[in-house]
BAFI-3210 file (N, C-alpha, C; in Angstrom, 3 decimals, decimal comma, padded with zeros to 6 digits):
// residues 89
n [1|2|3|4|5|6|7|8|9|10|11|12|13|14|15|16|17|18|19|20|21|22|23|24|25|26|27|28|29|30|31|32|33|34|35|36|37|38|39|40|41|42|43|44|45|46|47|48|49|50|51|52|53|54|55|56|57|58|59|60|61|62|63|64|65|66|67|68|69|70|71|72|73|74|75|76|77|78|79|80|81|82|83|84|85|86|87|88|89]
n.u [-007,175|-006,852|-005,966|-006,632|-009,533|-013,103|-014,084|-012,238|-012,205|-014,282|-014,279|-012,227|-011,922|-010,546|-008,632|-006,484|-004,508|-003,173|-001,642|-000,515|002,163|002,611|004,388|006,425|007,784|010,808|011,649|013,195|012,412|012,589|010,229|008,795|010,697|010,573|008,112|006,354|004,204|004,089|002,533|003,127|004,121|006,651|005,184|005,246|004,728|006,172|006,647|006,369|009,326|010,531|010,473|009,774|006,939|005,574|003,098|-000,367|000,089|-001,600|-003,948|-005,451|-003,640|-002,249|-002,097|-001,632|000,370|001,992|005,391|006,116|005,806|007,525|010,507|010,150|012,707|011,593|009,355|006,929|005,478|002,520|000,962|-001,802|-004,196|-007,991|-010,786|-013,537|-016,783|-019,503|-021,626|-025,170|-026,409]
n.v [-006,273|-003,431|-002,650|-000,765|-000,378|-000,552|-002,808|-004,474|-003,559|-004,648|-007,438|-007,612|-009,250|-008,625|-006,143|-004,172|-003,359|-001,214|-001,193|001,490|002,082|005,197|006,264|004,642|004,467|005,357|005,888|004,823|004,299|001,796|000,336|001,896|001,980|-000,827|-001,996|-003,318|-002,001|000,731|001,996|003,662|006,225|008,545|010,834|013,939|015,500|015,194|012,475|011,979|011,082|012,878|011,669|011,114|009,372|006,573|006,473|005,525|006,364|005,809|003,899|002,135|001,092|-001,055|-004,294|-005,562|-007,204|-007,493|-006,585|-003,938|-004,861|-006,880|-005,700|-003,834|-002,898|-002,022|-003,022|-001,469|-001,614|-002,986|-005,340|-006,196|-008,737|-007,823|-009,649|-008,423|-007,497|-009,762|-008,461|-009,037|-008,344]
n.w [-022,666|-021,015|-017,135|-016,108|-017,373|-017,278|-017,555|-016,132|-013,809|-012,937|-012,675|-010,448|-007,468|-005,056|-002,950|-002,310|000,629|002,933|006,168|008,165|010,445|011,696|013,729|014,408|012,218|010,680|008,288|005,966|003,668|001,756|001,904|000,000|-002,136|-002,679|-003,510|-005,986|-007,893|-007,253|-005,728|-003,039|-001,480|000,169|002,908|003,286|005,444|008,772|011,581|015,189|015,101|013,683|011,176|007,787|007,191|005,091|002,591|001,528|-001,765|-004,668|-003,886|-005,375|-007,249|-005,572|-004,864|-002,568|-001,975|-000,118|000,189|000,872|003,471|003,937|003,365|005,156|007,956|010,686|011,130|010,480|008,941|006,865|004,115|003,176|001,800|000,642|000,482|-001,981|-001,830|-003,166|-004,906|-006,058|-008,846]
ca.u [-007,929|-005,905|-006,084|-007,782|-010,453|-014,010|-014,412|-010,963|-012,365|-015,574|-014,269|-011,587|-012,144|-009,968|-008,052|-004,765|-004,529|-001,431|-001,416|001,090|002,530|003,548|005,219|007,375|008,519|011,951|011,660|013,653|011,854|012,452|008,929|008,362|011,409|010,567|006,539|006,389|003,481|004,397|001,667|003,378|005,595|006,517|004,619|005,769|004,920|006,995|006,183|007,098|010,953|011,079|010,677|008,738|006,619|004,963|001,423|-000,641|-000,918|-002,473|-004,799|-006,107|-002,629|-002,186|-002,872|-001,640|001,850|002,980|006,256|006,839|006,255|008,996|011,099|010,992|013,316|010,991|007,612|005,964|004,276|002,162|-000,097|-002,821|-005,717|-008,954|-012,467|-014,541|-018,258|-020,068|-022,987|-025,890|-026,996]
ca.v [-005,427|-002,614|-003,042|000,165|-000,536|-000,558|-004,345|-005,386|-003,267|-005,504|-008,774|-007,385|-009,876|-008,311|-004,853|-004,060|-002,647|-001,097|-000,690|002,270|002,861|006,155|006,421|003,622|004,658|005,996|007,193|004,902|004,145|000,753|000,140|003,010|001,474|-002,098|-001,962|-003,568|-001,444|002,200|002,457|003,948|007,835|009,482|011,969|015,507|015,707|014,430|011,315|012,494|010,998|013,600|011,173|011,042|008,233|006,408|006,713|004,639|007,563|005,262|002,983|001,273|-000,093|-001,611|-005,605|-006,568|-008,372|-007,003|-006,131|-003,515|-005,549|-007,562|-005,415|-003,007|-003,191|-001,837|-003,336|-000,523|-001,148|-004,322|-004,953|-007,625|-008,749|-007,893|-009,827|-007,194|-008,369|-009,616|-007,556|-009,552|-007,430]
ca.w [-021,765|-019,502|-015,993|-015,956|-018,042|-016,103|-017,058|-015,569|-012,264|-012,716|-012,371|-009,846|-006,559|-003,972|-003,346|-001,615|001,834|003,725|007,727|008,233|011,743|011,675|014,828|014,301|011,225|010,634|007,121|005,406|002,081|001,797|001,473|-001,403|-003,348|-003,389|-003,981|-007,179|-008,438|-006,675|-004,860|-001,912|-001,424|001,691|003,483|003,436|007,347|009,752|012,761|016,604|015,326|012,712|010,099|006,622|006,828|003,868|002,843|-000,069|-002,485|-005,075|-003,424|-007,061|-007,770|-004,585|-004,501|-001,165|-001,935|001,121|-000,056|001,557|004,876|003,739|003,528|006,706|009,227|011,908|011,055|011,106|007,252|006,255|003,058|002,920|000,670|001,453|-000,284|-001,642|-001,552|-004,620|-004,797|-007,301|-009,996]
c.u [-006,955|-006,334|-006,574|-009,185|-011,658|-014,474|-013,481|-011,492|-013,502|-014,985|-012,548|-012,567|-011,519|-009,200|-007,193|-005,055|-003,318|-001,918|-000,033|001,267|003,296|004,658|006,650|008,608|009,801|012,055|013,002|013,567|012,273|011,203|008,557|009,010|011,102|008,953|006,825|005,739|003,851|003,445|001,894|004,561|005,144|005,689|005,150|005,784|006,118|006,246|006,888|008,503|011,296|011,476|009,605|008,244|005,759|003,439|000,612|-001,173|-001,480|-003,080|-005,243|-004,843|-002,036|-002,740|-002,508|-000,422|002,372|004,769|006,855|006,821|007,404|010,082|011,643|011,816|012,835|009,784|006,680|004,960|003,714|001,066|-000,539|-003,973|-006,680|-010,111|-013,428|-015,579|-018,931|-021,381|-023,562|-026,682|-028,955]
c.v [-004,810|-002,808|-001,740|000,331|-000,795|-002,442|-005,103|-004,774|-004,058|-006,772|-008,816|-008,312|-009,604|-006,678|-005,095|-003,044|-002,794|-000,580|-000,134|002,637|003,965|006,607|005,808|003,670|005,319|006,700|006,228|004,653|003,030|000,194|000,769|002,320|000,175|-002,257|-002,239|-002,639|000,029|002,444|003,376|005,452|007,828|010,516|013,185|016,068|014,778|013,883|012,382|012,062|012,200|012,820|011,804|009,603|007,921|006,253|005,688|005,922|007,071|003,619|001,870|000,700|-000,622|-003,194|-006,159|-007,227|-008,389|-006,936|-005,410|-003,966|-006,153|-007,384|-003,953|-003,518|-002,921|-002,428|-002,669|000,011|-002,824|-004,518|-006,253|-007,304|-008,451|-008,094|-008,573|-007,850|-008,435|-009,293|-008,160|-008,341|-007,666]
c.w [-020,755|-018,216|-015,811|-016,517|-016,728|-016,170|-016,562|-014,169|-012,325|-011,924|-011,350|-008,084|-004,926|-003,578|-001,968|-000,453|002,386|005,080|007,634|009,852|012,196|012,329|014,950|013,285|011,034|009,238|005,799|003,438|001,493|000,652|-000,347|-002,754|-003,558|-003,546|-005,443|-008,058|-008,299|-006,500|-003,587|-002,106|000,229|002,194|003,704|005,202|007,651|010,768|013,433|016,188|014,211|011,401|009,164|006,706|005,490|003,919|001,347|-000,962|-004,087|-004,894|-004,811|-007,772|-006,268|-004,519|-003,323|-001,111|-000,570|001,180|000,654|003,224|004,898|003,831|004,417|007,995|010,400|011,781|011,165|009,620|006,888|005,175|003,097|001,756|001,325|000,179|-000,135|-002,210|-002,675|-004,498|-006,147|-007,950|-009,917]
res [x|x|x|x|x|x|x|x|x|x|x|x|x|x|x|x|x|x|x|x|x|x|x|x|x|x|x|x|x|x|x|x|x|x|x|x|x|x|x|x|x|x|x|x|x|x|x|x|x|x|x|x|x|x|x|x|x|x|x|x|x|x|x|x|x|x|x|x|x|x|x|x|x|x|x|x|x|x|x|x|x|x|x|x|x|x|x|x|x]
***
């Protein structure tokens, strides 16, 4: 069964969330390159430092490792789990 398949999103129990601090950010892509999945690119804008910060531009491969928290040097990216609610049929 692919991990895209609609019964692998059925019995899916959690989904991936990134807090981005744009401000903070310097732009160095860190984050982007070590995301296991590539969930994460830069932003084409620029922060007040004249950076590119990173953005989740696919949310659905995102589980939360927090990876790229791990590996910023400013802290200004963190990824957690978050329980999504079992709704009874």
């Amino acid at each position: 069964m692919s991990a895209t398949s609609p019964a692998a999103k059925k019995d899916k129990k959690f989904r991936g969330v990134v807090v981005i601090n744009r401000e903070t950010c310097k732009g160095c892509a860190f984050c982007v390159e070590f995301c296991p999945l590539g969930a994460l690119e830069l932003e084409s804008d620029y922060n007040a430092k004249g950076y590119h910060p990173p953005f989740l531009a696919k949310p659905e491969l995102c589980n939360g490792c927090d990876m790229c928290g791990h590996f910023c040097p400013d802290f200004s990216i963190y990824g957690y789990r978050e329980k999504l609610e079992q709704v009874a049929a």
